[in-house]
C-alpha positions as CSV (number, residue, x, y, z in Angstrom):
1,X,130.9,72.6,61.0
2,X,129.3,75.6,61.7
3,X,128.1,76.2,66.0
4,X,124.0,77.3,66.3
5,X,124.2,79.8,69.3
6,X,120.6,81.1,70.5
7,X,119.9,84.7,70.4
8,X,118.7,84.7,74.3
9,X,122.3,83.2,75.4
10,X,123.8,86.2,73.1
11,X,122.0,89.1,74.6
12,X,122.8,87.2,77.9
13,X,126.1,87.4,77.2
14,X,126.3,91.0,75.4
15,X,124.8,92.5,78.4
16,X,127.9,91.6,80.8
17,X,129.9,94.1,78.3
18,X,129.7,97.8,79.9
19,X,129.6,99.3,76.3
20,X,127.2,97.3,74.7
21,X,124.9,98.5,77.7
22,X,125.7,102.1,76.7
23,X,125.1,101.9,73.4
24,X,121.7,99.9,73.7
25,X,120.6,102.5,76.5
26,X,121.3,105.5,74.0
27,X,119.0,103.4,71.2
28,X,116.1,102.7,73.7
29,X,113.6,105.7,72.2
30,X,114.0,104.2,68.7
31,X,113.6,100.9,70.0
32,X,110.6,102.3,71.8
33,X,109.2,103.6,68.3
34,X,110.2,100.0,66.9
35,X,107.9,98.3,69.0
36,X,105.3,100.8,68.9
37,X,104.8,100.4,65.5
38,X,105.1,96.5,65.4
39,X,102.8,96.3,68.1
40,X,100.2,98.8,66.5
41,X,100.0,96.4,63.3
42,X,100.0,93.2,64.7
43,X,97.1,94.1,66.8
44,X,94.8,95.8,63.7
45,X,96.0,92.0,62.3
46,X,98.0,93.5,59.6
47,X,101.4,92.5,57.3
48,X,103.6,95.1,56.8
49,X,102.6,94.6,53.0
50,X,99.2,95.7,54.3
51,X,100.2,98.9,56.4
52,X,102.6,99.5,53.0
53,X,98.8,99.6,50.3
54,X,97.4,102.0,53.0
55,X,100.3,104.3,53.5
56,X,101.0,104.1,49.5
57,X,104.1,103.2,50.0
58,X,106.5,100.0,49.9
59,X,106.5,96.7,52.4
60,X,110.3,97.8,52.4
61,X,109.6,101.2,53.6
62,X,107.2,100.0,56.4
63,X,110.1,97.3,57.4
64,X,112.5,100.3,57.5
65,X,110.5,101.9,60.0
66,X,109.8,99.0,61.8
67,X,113.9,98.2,61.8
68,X,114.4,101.4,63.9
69,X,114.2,104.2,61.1
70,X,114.2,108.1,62.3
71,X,110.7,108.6,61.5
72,X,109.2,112.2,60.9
73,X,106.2,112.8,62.5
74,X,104.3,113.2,59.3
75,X,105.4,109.3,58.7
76,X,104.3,108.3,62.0
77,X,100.4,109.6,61.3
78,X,100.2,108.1,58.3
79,X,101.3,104.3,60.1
80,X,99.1,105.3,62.9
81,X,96.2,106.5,60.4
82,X,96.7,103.0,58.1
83,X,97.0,100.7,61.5
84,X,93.7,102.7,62.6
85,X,95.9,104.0,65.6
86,X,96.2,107.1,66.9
87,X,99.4,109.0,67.5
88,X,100.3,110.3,70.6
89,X,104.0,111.5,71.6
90,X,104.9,112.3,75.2
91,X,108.0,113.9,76.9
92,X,108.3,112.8,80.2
């Protein structure tokens, strides 16, 4: 029989480990992007099937971004342009 183990009591866990704080820490600008974009489409009220017909692209693609993909800049106006955004990148 297979043990359930909620995802909250895994990170919990994960996060005692020294090099699984390293590596999340050296992911947090895509994660960062990640949300960005999620954020930016569920508040225009939009499936990523959506965002995908006014980028002319895939739903995949858009997931792939979503997921943490190295987006090019050109990519990231065209999400921003279909989620009726506006792209702004900042070095601080």
């Amino acid at each position: 029989m297979s043990k359930t183990i909620h995802v909250k009591k895994l990170f919990k866990e994960w996060r005692k480990e020294p090099e699984y704080i390293k590596e999340f820490e050296e992911l947090e600008e895509e994660f960062a992007i990640a949300n960005a974009l999620i954020k930016a489409r569920t508040q225009a009220n939009l499936t990523q099937s959506d965002v995908a017909k006014r980028m002319n692209t895939t739903q995949s693609a858009v997931a792939r971004l979503e997921g943490g993909a190295n987006p090019s800049i050109k990519m990231l106006k065209r999400y921003a342009k279909a989620t009726g955004t506006k792209l702004s990148i900042q070095l601080t």
